[in-house]
TIMI-2910 file (N, C-alpha, C, CB; in pm, 1 decimal, decimal comma, always signed):
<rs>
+----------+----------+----------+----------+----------+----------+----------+----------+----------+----------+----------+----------+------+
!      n_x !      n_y !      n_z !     ca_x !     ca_y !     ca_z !      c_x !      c_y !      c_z !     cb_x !     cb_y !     cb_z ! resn !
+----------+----------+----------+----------+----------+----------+----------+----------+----------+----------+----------+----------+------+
!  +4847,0 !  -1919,7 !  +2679,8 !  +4957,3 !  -1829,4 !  +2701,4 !  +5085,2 !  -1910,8 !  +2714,3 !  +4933,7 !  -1742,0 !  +2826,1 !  Unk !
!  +5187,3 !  -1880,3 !  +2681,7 !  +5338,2 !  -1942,1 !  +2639,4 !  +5451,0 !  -1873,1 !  +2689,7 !  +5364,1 !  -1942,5 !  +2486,9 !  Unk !
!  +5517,9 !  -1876,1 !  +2778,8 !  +5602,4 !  -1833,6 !  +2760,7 !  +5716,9 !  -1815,4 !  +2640,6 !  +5616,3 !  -1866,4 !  +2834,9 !  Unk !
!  +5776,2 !  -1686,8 !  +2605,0 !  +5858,5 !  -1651,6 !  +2511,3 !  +5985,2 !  -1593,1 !  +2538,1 !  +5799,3 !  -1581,3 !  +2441,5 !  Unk !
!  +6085,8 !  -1574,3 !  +2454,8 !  +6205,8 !  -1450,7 !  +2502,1 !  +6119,4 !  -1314,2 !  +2428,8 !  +6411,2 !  -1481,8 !  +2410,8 !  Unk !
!  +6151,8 !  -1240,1 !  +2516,8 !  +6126,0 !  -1118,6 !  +2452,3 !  +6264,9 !  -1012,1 !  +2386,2 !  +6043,0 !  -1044,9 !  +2565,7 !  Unk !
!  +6265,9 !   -986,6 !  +2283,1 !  +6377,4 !   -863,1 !  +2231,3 !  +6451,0 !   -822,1 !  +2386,0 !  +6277,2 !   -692,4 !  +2144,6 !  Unk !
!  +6549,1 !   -820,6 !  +2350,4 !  +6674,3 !   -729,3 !  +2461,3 !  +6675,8 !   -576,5 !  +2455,1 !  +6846,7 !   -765,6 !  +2417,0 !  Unk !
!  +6591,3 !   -555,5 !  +2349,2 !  +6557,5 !   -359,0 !  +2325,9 !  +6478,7 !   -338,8 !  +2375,2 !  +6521,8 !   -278,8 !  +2199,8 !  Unk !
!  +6312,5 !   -466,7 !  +2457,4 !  +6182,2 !   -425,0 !  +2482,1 !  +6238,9 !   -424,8 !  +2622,1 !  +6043,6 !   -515,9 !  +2434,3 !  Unk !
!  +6207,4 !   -274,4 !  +2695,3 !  +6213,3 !   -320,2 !  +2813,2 !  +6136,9 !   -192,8 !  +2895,0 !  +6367,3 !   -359,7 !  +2852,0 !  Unk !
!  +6074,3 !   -213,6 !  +2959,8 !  +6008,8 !   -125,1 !  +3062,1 !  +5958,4 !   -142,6 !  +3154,6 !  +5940,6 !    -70,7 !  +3037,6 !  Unk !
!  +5940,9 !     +0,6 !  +3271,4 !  +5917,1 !    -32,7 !  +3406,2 !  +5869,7 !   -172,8 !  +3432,8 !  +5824,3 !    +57,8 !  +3458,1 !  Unk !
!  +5758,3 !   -166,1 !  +3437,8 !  +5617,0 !   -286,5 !  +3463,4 !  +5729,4 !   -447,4 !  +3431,3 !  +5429,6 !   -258,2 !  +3284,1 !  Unk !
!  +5779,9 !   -458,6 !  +3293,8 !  +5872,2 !   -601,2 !  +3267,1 !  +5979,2 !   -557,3 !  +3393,5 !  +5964,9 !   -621,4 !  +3071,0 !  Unk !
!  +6041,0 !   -481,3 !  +3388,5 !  +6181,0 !   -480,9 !  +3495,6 !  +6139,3 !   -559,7 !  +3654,9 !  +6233,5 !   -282,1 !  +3534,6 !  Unk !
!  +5986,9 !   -467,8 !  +3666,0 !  +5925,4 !   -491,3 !  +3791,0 !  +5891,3 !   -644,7 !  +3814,9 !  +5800,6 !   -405,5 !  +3798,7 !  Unk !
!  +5808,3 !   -671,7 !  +3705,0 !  +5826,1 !   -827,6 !  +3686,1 !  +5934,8 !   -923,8 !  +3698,0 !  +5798,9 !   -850,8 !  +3580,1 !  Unk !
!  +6018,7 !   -888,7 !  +3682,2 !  +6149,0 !   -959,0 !  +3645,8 !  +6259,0 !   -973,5 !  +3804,9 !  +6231,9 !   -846,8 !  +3505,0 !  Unk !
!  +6228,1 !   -843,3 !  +3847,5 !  +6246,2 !   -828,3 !  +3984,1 !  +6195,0 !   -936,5 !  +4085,1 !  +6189,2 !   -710,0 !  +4014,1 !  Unk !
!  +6071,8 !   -883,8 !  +4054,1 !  +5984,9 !   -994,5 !  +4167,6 !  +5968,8 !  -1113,7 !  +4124,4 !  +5837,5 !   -960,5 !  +4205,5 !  Unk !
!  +6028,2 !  -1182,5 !  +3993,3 !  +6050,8 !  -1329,4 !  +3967,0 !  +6207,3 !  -1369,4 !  +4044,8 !  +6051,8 !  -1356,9 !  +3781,3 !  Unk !
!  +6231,0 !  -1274,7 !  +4023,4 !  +6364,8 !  -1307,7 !  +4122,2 !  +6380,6 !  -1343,3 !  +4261,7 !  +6438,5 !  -1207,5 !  +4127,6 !  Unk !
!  +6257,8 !  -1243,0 !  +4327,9 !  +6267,3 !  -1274,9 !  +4440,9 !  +6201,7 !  -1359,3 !  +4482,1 !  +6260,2 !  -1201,9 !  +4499,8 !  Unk !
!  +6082,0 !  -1386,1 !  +4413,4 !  +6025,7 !  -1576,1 !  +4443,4 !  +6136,8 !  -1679,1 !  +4446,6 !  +5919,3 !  -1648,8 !  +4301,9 !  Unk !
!  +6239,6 !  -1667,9 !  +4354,4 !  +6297,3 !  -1731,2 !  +4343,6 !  +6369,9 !  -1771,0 !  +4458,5 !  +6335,8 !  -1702,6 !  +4262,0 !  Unk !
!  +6477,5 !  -1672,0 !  +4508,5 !  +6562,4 !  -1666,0 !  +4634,4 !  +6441,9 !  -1690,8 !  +4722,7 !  +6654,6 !  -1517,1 !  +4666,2 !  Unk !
!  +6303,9 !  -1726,2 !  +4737,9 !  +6242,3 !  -1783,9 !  +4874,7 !  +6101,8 !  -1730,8 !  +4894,3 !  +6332,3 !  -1740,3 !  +5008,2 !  Unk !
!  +6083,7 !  -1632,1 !  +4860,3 !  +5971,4 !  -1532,2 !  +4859,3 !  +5845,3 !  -1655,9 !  +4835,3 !  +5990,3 !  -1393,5 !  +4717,3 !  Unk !
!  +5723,9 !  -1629,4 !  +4969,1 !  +5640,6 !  -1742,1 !  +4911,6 !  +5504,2 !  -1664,3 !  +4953,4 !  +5668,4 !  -1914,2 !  +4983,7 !  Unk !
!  +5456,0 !  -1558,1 !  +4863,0 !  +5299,1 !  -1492,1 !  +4934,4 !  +5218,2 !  -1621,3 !  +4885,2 !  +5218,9 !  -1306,2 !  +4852,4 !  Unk !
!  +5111,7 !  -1609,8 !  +4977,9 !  +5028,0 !  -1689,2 !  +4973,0 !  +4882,1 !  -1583,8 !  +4875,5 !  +5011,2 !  -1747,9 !  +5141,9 !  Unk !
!  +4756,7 !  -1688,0 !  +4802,1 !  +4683,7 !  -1577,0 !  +4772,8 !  +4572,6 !  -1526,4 !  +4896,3 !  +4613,8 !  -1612,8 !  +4638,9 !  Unk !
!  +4585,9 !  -1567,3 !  +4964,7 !  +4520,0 !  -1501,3 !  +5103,6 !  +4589,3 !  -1334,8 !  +5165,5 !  +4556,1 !  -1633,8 !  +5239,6 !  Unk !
!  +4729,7 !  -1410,7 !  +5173,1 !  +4850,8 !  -1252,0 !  +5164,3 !  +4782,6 !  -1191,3 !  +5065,4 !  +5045,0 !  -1268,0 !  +5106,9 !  Unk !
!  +4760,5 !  -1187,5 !  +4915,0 !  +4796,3 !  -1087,2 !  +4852,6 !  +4645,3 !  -1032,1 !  +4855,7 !  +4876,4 !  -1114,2 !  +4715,6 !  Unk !
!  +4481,0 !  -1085,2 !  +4916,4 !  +4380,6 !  -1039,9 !  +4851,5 !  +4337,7 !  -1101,2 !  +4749,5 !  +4396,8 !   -937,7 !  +4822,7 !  Unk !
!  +4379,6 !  -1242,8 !  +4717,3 !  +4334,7 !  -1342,8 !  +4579,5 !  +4228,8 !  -1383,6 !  +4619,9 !  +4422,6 !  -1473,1 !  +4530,4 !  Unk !
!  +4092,5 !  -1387,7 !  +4568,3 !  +3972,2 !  -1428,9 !  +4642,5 !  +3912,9 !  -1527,4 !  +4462,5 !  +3849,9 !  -1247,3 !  +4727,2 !  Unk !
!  +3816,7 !  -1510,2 !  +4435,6 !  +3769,1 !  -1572,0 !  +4325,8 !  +3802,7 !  -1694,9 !  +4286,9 !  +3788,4 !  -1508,4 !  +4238,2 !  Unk !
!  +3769,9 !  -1784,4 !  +4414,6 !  +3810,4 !  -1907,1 !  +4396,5 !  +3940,9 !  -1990,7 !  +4383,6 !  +3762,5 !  -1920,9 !  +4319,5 !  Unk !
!  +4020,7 !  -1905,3 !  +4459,1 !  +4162,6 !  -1914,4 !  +4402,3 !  +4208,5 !  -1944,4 !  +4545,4 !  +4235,8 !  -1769,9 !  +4315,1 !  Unk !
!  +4240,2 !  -2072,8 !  +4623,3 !  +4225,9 !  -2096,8 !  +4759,3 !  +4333,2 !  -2028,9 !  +4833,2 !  +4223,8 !  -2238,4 !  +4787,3 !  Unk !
!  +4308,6 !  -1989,9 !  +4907,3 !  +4400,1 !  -1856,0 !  +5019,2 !  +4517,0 !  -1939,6 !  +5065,0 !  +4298,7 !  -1786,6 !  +5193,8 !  Unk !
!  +4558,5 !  -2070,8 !  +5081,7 !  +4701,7 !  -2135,6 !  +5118,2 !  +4756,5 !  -2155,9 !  +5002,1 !  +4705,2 !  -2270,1 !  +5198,0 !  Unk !
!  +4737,7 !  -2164,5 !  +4843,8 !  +4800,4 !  -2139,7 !  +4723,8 !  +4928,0 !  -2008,0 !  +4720,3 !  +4675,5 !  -2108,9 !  +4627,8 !  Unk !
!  +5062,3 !  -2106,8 !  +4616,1 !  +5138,9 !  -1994,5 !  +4680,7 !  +5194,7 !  -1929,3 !  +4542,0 !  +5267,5 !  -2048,8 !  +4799,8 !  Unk !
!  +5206,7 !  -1813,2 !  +4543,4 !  +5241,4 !  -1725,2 !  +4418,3 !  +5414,0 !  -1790,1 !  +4395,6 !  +5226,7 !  -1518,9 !  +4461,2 !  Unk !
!  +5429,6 !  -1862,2 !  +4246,9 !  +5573,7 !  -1930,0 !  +4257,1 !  +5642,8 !  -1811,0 !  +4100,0 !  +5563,2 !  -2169,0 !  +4220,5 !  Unk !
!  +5528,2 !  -1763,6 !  +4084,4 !  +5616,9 !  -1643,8 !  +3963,1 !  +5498,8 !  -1593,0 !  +3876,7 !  +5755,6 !  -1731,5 !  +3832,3 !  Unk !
!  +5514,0 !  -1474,7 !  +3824,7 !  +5471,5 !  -1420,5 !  +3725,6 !  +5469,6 !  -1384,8 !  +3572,0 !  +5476,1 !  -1372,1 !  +3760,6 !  Unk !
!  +5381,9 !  -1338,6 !  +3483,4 !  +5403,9 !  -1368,2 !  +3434,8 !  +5304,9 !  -1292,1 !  +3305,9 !  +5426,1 !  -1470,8 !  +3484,2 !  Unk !
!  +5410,5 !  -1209,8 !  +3238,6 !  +5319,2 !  -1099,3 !  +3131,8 !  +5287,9 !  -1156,1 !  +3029,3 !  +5385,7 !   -970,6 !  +3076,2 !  Unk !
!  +5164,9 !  -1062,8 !  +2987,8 !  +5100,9 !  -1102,1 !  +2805,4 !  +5059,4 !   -964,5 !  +2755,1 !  +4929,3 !  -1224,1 !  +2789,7 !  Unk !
!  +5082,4 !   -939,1 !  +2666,4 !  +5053,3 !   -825,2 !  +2607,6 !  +5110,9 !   -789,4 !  +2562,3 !  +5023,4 !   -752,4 !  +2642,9 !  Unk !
!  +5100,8 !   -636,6 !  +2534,0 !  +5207,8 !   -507,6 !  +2493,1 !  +5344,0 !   -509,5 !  +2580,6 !  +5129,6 !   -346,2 !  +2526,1 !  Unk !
!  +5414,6 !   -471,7 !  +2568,8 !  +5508,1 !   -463,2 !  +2680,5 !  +5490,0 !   -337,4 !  +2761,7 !  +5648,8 !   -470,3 !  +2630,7 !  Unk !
!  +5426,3 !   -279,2 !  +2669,9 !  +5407,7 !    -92,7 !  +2741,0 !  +5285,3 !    -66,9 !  +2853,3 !  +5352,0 !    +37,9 !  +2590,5 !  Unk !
!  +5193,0 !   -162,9 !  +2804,1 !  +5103,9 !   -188,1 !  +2956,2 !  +5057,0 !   -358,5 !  +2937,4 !  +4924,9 !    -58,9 !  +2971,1 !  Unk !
!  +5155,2 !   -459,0 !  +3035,5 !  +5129,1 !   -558,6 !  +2996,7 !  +5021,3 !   -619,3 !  +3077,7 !  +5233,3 !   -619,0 !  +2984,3 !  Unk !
!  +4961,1 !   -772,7 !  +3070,1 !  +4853,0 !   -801,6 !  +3191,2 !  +4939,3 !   -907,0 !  +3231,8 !  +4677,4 !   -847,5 !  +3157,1 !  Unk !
!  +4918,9 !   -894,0 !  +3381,8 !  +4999,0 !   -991,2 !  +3413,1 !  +4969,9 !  -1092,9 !  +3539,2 !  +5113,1 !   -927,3 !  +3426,5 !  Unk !
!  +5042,1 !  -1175,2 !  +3489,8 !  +4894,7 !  -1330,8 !  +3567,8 !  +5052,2 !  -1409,8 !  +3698,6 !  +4808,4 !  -1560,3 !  +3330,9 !  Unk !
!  +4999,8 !  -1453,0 !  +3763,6 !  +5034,0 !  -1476,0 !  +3884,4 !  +5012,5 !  -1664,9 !  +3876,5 !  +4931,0 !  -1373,4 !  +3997,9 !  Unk !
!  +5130,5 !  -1734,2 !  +3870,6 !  +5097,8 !  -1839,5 !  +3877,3 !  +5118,9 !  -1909,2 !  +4026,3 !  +5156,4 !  -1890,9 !  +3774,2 !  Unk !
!  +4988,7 !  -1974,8 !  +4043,3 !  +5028,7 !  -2022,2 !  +4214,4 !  +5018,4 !  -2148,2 !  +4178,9 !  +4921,4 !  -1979,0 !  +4363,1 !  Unk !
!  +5042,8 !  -2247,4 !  +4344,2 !  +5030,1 !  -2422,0 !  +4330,1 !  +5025,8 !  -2407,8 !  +4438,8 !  +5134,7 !  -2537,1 !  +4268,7 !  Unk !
!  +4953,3 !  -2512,3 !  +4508,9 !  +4900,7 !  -2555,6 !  +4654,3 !  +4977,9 !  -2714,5 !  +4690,1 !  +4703,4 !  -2570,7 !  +4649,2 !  Unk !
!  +5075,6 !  -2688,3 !  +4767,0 !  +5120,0 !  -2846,4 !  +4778,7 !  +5035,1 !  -2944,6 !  +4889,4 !  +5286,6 !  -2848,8 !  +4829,0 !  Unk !
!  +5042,9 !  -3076,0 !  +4870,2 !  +4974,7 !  -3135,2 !  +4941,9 !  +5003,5 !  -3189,3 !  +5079,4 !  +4945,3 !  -3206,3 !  +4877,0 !  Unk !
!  +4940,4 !  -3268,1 !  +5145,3 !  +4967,4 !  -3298,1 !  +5290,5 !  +5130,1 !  -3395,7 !  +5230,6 !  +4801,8 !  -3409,5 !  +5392,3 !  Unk !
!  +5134,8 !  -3430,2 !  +5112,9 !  +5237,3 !  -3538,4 !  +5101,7 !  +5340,3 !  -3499,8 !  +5035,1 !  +5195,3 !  -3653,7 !  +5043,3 !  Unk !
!  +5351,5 !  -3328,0 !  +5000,7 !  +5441,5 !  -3239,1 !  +4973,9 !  +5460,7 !  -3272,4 !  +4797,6 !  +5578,9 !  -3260,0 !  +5081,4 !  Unk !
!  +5326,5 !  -3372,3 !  +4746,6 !  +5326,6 !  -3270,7 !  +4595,7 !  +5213,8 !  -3144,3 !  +4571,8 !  +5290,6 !  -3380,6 !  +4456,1 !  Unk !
!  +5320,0 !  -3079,6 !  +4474,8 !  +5274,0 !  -2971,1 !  +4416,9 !  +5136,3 !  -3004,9 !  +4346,9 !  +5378,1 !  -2918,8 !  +4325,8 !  Unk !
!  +5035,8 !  -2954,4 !  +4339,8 !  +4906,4 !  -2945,4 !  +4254,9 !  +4911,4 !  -2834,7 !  +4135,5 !  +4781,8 !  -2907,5 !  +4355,1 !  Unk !
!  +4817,8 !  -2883,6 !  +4056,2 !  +4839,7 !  -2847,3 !  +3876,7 !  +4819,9 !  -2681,3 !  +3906,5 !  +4683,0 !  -2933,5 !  +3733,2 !  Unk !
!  +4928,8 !  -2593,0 !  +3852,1 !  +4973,5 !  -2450,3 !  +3857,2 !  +4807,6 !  -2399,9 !  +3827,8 !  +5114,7 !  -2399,2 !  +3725,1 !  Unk !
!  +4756,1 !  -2286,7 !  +3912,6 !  +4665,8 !  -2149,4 !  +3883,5 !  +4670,9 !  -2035,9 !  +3819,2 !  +4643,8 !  -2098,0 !  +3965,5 !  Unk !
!  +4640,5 !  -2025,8 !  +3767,6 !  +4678,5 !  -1885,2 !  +3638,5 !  +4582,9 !  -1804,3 !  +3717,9 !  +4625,8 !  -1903,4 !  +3426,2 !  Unk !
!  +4619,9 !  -1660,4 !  +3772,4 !  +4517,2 !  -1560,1 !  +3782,6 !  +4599,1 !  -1434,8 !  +3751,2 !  +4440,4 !  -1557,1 !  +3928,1 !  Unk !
!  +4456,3 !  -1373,1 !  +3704,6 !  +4552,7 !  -1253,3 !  +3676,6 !  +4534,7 !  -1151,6 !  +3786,9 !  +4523,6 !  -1181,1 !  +3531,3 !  Unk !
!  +4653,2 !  -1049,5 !  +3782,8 !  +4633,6 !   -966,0 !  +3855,7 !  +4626,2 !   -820,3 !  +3843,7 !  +4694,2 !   -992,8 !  +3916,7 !  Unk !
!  +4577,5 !   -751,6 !  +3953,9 !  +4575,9 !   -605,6 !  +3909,1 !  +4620,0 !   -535,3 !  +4023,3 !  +4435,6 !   -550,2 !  +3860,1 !  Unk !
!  +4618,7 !   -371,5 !  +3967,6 !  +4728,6 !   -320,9 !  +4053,4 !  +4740,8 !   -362,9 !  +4203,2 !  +4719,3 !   -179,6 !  +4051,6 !  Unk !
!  +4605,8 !   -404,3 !  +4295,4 !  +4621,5 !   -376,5 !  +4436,8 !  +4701,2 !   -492,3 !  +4462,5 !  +4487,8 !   -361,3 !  +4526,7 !  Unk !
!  +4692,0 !   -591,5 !  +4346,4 !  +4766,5 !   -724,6 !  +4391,7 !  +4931,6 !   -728,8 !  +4389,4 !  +4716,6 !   -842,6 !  +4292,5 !  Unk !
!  +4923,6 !   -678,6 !  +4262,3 !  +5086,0 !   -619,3 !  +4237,6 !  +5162,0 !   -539,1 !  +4331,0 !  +5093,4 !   -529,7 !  +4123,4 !  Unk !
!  +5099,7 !   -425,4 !  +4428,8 !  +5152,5 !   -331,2 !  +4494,4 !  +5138,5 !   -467,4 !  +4645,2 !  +5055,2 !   -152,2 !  +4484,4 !  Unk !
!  +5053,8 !   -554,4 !  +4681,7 !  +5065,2 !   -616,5 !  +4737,5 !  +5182,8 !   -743,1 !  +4767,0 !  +4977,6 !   -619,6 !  +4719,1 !  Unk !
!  +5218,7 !   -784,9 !  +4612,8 !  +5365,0 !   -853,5 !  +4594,3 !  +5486,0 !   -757,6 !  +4613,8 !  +5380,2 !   -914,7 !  +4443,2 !  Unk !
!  +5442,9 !   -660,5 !  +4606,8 !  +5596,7 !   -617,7 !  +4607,5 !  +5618,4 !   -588,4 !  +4729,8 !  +5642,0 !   -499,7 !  +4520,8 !  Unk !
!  +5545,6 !   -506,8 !  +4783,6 !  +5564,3 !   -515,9 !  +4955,9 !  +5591,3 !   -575,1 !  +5032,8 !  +5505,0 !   -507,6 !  +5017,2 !  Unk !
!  +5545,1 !   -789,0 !  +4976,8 !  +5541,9 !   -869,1 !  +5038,4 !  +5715,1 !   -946,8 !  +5007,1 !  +5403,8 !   -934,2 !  +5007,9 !  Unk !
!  +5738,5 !   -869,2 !  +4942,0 !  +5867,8 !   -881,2 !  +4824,2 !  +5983,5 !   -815,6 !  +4895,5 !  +5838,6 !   -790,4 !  +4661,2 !  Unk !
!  +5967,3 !   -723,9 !  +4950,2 !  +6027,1 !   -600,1 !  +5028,2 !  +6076,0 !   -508,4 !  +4865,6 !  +6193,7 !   -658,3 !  +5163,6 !  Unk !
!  +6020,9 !   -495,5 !  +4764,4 !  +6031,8 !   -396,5 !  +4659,5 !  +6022,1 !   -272,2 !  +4683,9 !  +5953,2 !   -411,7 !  +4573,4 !  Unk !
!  +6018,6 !   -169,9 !  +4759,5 !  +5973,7 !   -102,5 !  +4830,7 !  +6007,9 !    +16,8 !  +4698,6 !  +6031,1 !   -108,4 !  +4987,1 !  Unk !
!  +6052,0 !    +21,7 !  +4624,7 !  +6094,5 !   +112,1 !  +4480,3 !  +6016,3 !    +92,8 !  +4439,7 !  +6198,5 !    +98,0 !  +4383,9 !  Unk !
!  +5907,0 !    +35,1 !  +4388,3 !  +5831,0 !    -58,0 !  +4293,3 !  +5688,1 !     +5,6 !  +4283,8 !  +5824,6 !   -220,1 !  +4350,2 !  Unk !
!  +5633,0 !    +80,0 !  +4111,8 !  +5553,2 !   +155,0 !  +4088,3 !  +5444,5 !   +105,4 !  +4031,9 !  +5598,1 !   +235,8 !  +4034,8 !  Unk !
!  +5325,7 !    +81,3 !  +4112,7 !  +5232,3 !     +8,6 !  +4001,7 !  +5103,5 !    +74,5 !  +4002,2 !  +5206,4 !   -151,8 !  +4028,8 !  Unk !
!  +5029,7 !    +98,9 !  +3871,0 !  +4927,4 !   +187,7 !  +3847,2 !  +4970,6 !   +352,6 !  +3876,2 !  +4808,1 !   +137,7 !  +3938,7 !  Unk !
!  +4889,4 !   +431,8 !  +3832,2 !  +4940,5 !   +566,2 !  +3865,7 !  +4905,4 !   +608,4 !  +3996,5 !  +4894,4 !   +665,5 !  +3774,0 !  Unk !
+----------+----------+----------+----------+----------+----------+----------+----------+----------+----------+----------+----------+------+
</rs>
């Protein structure tokens, strides 16, 4: 998976929502995957640093990249997981998104 630009015409809820909550990682936002319910081997002090769609744009899948820093404050090689709705409704909360619609 690669990041790309996507068209300036493709745009919907789910990307906006994304785009949102890349923002707010940004300004500081640091869930951990223990916060969000990340279990499957994916160690619970790992910290969600952005997201990140593949697909359609109209229902995209979208994967959660974390990194676990060390006792000596480097970062360890990025986690790709993907996520689904309970995790998503879990970032955004943790996000303070409180607008923010995921799954029906």
């Amino acid at each position: 998976m690669t990041d790309h630009a996507m068209a300036t015409t493709t745009h919907t809820t789910e990307l906006r929502q994304i785009e949102e909550m890349n923002a707010a990682l940004t300004r500081g936002g640091r869930p951990t995957a223990a916060t969000l319910g990340i279990g499957d081997g994916v160690p619970g002090d790992a910290v969600l640093r952005r997201l990140s769609p593949a697909g359609p744009p109209s229902y995209p899948y979208v994967y959660g990249i974390f990194t676990r820093e060390s006792s000596t404050g480097d970062v360890g090689r990025p986690l790709l997981v993907e996520l689904h709705t309970r995790q998503l409704r879990a970032i955004s909360d943790r996000l303070h998104l409180r607008a923010h619609i995921w799954g029906v």
